[in-house]
N, CA, C and O atoms as a Maestro MAE file, in Angstrom:
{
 s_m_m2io_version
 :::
 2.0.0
}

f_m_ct {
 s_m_title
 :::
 protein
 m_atom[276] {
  # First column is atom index #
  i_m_mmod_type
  r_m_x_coord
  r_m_y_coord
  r_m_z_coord
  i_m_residue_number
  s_m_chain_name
  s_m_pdb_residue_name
  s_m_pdb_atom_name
  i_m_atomic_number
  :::
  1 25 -38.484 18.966 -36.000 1 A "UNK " " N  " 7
  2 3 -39.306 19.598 -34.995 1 A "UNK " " CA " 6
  3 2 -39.611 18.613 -33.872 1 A "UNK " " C  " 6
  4 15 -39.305 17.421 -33.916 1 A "UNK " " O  " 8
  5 25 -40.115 19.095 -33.059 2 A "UNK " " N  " 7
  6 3 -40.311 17.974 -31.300 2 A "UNK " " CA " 6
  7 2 -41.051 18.772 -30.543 2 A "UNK " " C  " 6
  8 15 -41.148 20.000 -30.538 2 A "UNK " " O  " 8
  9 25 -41.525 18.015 -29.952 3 A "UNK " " N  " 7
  10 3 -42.694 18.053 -29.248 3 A "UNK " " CA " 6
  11 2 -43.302 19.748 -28.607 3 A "UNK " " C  " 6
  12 15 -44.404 20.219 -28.322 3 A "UNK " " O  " 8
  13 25 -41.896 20.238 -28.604 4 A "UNK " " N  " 7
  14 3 -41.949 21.911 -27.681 4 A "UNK " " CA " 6
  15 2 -42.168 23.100 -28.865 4 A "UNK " " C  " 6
  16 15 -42.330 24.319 -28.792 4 A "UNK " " O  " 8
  17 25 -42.106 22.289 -29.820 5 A "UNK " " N  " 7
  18 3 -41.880 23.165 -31.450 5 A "UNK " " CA " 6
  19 2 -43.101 22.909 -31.871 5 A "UNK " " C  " 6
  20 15 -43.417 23.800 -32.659 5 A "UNK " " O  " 8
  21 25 -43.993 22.094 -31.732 6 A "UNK " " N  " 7
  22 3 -45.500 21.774 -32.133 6 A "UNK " " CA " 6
  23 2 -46.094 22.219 -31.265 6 A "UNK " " C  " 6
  24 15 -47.087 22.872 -31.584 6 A "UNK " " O  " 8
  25 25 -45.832 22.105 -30.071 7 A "UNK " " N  " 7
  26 3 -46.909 23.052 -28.924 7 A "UNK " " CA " 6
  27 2 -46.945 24.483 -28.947 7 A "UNK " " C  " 6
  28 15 -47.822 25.135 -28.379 7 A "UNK " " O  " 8
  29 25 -45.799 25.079 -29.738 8 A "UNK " " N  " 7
  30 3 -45.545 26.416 -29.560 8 A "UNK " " CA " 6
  31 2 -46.518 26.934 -30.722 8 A "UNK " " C  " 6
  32 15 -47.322 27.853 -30.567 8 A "UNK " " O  " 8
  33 25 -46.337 26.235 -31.871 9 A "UNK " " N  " 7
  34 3 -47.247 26.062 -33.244 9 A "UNK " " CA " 6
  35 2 -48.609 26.669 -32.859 9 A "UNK " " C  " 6
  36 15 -48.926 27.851 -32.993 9 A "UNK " " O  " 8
  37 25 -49.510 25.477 -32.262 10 A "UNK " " N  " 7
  38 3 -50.103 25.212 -31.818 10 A "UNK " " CA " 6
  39 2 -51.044 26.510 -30.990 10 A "UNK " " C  " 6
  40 15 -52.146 27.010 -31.215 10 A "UNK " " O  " 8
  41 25 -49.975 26.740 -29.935 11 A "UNK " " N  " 7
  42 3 -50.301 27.872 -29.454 11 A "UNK " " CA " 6
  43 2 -50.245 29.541 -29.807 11 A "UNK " " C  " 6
  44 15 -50.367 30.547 -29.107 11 A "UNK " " O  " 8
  45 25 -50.029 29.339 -31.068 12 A "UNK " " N  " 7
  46 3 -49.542 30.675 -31.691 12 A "UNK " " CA " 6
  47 2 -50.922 30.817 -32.669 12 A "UNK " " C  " 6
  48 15 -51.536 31.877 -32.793 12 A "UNK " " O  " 8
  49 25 -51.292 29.546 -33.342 13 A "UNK " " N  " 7
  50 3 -52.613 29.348 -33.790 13 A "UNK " " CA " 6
  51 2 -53.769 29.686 -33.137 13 A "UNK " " C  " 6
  52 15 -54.657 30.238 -33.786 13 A "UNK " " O  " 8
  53 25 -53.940 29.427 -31.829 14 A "UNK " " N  " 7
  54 3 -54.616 29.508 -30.628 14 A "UNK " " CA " 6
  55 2 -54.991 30.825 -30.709 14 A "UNK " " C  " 6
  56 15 -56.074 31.161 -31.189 14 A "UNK " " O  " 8
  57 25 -54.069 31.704 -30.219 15 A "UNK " " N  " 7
  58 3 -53.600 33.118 -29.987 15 A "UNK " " CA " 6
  59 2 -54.478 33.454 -31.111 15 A "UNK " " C  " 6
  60 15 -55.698 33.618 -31.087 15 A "UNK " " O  " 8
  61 25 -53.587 33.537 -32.196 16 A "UNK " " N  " 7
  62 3 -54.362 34.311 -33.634 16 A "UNK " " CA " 6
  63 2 -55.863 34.364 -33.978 16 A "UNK " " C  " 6
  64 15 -56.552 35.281 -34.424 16 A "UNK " " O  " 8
  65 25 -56.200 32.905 -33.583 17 A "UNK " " N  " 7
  66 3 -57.699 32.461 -34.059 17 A "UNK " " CA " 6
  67 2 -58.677 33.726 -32.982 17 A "UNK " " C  " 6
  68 15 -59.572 34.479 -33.363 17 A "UNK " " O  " 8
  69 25 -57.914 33.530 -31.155 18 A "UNK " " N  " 7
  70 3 -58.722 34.606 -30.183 18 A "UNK " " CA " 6
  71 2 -58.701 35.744 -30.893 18 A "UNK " " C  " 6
  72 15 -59.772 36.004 -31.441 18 A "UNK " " O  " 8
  73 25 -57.204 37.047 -31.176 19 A "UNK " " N  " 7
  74 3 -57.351 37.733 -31.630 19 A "UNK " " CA " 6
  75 2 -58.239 38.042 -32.742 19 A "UNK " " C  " 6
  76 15 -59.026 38.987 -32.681 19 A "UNK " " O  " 8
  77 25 -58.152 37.358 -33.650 20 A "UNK " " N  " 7
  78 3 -59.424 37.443 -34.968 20 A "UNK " " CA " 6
  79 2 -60.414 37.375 -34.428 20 A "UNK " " C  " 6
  80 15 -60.953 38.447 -34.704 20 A "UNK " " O  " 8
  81 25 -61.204 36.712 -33.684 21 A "UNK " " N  " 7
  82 3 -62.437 36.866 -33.099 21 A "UNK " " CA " 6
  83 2 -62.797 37.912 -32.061 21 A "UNK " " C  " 6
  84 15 -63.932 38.045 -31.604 21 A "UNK " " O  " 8
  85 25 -62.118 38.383 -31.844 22 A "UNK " " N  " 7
  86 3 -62.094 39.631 -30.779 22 A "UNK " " CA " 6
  87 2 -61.958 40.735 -31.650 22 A "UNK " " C  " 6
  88 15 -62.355 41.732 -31.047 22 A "UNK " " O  " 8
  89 25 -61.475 41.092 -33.103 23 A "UNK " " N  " 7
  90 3 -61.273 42.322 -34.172 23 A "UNK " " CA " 6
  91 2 -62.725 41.894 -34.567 23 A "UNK " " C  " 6
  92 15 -63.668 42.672 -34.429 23 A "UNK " " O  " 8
  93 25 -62.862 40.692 -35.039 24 A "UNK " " N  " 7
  94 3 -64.572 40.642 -36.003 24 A "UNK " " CA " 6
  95 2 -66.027 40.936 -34.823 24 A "UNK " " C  " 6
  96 15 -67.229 40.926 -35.087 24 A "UNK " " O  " 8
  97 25 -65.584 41.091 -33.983 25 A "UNK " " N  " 7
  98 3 -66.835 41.582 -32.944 25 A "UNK " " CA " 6
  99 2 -67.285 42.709 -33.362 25 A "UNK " " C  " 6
  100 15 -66.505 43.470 -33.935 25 A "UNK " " O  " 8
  101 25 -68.467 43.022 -33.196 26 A "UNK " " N  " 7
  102 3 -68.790 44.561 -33.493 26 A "UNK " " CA " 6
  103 2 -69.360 45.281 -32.042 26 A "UNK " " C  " 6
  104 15 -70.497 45.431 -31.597 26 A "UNK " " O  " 8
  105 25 -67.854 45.690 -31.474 27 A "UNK " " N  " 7
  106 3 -67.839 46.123 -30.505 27 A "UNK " " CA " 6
  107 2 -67.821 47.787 -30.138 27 A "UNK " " C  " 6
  108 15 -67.185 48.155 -31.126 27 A "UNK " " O  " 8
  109 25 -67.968 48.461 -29.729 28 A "UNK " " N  " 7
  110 3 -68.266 49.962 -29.448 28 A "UNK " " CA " 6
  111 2 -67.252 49.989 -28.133 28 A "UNK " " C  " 6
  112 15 -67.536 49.654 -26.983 28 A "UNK " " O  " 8
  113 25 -65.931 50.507 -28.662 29 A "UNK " " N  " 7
  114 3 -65.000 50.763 -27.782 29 A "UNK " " CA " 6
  115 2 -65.634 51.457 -26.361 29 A "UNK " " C  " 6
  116 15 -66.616 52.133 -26.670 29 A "UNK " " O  " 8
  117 25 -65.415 51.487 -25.153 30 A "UNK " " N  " 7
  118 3 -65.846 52.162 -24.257 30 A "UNK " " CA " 6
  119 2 -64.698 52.441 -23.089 30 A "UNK " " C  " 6
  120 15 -63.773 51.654 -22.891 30 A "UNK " " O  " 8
  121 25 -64.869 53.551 -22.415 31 A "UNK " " N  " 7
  122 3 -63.948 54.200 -21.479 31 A "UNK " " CA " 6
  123 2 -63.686 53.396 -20.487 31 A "UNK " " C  " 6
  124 15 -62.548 53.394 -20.018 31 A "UNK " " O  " 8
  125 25 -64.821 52.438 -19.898 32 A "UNK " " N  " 7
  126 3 -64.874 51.900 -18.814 32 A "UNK " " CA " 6
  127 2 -65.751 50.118 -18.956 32 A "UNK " " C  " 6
  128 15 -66.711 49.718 -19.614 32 A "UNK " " O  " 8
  129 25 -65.344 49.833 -18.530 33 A "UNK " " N  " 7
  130 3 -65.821 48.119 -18.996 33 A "UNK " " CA " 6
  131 2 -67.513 47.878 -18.332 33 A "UNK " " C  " 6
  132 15 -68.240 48.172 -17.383 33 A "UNK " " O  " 8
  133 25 -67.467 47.128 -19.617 34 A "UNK " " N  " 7
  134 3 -69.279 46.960 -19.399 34 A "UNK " " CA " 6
  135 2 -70.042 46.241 -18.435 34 A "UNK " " C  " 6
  136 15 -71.234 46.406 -18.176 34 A "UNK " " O  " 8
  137 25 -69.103 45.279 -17.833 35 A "UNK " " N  " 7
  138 3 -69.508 44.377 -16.872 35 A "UNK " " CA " 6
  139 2 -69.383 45.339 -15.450 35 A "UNK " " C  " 6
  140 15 -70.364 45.691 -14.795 35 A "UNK " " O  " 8
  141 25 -67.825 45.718 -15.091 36 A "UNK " " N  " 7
  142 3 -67.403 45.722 -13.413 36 A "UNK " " CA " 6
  143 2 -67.513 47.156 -13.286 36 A "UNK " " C  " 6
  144 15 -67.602 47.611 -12.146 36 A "UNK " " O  " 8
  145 25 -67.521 48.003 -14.353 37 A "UNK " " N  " 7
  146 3 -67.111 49.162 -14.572 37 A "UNK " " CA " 6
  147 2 -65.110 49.789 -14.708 37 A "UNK " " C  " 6
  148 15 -64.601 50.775 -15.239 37 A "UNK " " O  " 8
  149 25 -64.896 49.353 -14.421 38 A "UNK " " N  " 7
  150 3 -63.440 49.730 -14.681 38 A "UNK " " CA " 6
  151 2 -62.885 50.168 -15.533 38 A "UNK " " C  " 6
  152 15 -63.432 49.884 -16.599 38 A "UNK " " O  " 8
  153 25 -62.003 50.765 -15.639 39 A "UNK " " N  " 7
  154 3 -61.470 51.756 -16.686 39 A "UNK " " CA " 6
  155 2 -60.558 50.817 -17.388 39 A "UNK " " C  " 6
  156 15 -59.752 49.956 -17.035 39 A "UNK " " O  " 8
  157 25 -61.126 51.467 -18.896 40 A "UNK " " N  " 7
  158 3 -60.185 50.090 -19.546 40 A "UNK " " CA " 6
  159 2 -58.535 51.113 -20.028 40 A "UNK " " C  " 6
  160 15 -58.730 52.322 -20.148 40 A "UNK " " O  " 8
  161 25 -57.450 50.744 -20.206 41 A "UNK " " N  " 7
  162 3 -56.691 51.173 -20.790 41 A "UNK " " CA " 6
  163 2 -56.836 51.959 -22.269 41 A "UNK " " C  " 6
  164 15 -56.844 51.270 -23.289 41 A "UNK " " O  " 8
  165 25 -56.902 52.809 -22.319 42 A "UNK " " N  " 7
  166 3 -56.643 53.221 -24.206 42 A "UNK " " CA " 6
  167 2 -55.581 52.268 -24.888 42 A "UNK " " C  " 6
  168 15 -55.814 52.017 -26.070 42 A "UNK " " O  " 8
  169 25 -54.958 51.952 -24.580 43 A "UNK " " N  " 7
  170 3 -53.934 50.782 -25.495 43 A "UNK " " CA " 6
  171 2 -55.159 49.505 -26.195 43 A "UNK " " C  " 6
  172 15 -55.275 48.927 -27.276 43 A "UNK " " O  " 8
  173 25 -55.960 49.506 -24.791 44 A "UNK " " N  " 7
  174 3 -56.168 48.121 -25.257 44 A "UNK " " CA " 6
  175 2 -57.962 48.463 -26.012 44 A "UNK " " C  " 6
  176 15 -58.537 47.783 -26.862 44 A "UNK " " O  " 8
  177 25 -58.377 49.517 -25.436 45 A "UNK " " N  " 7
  178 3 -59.308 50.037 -26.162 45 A "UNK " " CA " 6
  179 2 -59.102 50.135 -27.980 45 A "UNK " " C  " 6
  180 15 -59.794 49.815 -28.946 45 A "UNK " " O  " 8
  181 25 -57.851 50.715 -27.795 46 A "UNK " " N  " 7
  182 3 -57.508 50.339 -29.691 46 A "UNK " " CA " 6
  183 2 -57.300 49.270 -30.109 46 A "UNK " " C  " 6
  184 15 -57.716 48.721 -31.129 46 A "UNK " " O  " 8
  185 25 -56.682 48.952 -29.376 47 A "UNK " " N  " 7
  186 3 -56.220 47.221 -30.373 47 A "UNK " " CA " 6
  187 2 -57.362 46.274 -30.218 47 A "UNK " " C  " 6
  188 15 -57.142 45.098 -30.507 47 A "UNK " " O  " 8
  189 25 -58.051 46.473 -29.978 48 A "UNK " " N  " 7
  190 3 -59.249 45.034 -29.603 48 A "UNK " " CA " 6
  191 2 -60.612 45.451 -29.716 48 A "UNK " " C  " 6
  192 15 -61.641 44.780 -29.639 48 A "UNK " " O  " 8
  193 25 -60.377 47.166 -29.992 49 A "UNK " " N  " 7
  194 3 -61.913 47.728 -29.461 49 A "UNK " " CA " 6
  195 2 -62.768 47.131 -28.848 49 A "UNK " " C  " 6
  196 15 -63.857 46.684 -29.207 49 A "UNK " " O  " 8
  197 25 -61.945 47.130 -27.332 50 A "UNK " " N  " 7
  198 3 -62.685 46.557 -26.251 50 A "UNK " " CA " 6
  199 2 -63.661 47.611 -25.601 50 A "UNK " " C  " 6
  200 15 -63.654 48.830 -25.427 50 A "UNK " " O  " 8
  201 25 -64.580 46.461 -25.301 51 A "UNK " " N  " 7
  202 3 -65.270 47.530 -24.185 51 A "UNK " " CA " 6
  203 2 -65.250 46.449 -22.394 51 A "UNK " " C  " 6
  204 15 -65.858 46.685 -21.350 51 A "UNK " " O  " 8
  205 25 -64.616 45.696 -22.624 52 A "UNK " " N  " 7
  206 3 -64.103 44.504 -21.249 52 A "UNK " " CA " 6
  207 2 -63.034 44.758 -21.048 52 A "UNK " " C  " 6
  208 15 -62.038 44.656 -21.766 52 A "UNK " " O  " 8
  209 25 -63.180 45.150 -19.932 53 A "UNK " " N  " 7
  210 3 -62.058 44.958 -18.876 53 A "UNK " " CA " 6
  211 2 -60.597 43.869 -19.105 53 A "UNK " " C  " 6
  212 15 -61.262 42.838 -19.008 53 A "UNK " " O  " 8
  213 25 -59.680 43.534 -19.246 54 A "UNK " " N  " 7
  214 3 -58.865 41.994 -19.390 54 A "UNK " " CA " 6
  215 2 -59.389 40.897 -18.715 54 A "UNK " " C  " 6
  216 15 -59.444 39.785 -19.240 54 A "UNK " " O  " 8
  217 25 -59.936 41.227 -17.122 55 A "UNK " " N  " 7
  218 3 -60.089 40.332 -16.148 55 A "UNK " " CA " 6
  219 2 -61.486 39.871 -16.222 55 A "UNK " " C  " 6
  220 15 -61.919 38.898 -15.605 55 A "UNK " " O  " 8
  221 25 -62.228 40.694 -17.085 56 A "UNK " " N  " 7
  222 3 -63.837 40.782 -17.469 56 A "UNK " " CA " 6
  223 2 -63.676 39.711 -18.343 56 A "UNK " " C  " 6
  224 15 -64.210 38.623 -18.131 56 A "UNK " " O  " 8
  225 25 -62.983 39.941 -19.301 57 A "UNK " " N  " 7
  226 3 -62.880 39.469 -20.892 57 A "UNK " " CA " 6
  227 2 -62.492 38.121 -20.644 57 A "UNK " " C  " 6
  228 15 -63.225 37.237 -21.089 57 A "UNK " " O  " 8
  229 25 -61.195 37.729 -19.844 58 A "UNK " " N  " 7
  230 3 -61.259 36.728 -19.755 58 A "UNK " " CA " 6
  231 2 -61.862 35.629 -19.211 58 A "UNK " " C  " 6
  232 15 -61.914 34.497 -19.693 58 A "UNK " " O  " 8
  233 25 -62.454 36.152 -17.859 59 A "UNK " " N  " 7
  234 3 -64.028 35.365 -17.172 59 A "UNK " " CA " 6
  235 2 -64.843 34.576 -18.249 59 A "UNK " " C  " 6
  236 15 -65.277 33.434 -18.099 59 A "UNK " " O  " 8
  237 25 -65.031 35.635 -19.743 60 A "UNK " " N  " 7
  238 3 -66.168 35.492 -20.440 60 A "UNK " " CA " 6
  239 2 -65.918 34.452 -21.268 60 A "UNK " " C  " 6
  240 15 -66.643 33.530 -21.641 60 A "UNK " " O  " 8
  241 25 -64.556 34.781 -21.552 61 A "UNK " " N  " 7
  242 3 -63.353 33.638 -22.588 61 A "UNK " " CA " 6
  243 2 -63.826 32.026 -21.792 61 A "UNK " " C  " 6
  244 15 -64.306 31.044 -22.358 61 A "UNK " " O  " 8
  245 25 -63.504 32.190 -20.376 62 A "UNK " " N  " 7
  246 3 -63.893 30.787 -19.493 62 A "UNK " " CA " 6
  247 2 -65.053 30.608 -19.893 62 A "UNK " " C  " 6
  248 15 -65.505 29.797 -20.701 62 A "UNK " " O  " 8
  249 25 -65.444 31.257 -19.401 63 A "UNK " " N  " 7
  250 3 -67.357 30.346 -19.501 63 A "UNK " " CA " 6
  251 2 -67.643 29.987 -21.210 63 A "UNK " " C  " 6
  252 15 -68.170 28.884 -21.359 63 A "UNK " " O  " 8
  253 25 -67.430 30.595 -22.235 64 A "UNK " " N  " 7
  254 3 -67.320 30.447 -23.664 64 A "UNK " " CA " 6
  255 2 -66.717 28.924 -23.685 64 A "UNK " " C  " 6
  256 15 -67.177 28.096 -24.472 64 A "UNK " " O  " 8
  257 25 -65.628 28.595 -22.747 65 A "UNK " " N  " 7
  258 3 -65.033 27.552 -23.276 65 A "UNK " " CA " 6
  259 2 -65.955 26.176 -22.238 65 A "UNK " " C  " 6
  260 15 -66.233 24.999 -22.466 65 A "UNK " " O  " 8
  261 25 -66.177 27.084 -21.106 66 A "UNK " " N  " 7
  262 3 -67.157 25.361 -20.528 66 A "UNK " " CA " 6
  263 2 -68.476 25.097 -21.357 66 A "UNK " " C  " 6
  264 15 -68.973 23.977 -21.473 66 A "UNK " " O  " 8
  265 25 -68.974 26.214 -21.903 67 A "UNK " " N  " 7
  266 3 -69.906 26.049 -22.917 67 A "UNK " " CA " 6
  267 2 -70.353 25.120 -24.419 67 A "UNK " " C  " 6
  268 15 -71.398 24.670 -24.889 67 A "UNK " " O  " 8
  269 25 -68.726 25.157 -24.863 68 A "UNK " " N  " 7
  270 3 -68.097 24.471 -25.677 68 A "UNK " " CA " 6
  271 2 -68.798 22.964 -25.328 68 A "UNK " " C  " 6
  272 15 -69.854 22.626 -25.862 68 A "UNK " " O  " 8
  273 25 -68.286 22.358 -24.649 69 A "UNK " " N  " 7
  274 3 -67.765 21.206 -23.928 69 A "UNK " " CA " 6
  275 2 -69.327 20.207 -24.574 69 A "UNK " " C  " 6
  276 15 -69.475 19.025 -24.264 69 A "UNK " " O  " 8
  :::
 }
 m_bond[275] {
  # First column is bond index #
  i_m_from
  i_m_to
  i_m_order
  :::
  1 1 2 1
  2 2 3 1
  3 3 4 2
  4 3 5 1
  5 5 6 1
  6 6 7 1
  7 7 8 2
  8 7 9 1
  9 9 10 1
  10 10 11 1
  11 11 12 2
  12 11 13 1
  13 13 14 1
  14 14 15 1
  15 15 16 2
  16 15 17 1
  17 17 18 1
  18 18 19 1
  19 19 20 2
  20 19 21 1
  21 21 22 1
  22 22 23 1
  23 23 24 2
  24 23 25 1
  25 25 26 1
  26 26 27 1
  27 27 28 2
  28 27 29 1
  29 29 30 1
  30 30 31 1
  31 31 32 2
  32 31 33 1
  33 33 34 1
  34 34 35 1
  35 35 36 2
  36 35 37 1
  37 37 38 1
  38 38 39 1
  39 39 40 2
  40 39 41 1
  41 41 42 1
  42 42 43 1
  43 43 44 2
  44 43 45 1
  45 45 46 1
  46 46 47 1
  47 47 48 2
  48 47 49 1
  49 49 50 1
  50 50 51 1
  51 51 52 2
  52 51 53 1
  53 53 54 1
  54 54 55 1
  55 55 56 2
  56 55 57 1
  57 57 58 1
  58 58 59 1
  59 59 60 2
  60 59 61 1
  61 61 62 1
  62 62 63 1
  63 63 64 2
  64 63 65 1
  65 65 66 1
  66 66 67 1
  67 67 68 2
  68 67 69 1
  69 69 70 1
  70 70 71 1
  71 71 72 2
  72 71 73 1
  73 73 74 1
  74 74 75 1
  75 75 76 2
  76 75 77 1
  77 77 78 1
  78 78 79 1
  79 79 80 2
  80 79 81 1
  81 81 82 1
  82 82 83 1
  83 83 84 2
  84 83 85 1
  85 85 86 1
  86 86 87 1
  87 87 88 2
  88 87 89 1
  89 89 90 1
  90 90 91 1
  91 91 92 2
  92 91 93 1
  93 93 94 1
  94 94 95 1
  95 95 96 2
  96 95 97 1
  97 97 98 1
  98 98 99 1
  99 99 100 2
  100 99 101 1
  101 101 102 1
  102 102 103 1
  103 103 104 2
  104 103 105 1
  105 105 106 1
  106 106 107 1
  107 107 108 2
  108 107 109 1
  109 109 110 1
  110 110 111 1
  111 111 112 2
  112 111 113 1
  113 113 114 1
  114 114 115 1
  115 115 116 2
  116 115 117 1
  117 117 118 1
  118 118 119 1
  119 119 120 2
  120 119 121 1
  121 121 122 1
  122 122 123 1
  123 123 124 2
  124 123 125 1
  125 125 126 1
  126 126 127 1
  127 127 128 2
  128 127 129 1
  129 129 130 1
  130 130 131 1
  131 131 132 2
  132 131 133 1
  133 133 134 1
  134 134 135 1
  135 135 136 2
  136 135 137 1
  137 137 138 1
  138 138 139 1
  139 139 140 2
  140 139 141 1
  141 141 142 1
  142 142 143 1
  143 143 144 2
  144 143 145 1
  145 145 146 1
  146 146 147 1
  147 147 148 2
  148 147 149 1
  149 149 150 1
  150 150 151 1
  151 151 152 2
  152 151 153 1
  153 153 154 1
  154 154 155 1
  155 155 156 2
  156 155 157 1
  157 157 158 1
  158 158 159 1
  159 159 160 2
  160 159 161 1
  161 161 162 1
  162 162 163 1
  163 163 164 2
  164 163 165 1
  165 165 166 1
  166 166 167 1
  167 167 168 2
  168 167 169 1
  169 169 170 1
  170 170 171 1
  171 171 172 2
  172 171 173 1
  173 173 174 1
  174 174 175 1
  175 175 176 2
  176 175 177 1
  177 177 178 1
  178 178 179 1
  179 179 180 2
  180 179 181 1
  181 181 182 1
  182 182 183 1
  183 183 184 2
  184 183 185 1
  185 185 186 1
  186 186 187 1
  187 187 188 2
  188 187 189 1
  189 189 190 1
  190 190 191 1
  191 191 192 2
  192 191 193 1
  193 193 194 1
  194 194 195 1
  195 195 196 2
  196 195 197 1
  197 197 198 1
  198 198 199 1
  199 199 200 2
  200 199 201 1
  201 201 202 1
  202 202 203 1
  203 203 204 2
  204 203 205 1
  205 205 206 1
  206 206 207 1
  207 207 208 2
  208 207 209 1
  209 209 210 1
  210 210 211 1
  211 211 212 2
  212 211 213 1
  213 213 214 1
  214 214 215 1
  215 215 216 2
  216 215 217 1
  217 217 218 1
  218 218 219 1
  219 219 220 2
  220 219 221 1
  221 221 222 1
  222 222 223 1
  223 223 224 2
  224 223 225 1
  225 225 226 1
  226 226 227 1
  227 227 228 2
  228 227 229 1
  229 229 230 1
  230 230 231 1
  231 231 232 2
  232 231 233 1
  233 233 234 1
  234 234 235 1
  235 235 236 2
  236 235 237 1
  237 237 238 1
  238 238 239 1
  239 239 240 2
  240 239 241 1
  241 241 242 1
  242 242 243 1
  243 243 244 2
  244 243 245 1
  245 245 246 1
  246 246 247 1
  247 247 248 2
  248 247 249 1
  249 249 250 1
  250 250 251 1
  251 251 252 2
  252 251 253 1
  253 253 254 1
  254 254 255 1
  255 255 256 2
  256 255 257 1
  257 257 258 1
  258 258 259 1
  259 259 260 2
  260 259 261 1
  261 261 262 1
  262 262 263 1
  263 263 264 2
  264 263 265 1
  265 265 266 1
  266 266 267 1
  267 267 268 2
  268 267 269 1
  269 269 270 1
  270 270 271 1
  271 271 272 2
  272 271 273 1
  273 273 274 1
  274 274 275 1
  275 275 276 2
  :::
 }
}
């Protein structure tokens, strides 16, 4: 393995750990996102039982991570 084969690892871990934390939310799917209002997709309303927007969700993902720090 090399260096592009551990980052990929890495990032696949990444991925999984977000997804799992985004299924264990106890979220109340909604039509339209809670922050901007926008209509969320039904695709993504199922898979994530979102009630954020992508562009919402990920804003929130940012600030979560300067929080971290």
């Amino acid at each position: 393995m090399d260096a592009a084969d551990n980052a990929q690892i890495e990032i696949d871990r990444e991925q999984a750990r977000q997804i799992a934390n985004l299924k264990q939310a106890e979220v109340v799917a909604t039509d339209e996102c809670i922050e901007c209002g926008n209509e969320i997709p039904e695709e993504r309303r199922k898979a994530v039982n979102a009630n954020l927007c992508i562009g919402c969700a990920e804003m929130q993902e940012i600030k979560r991570k300067q929080f971290r720090r």
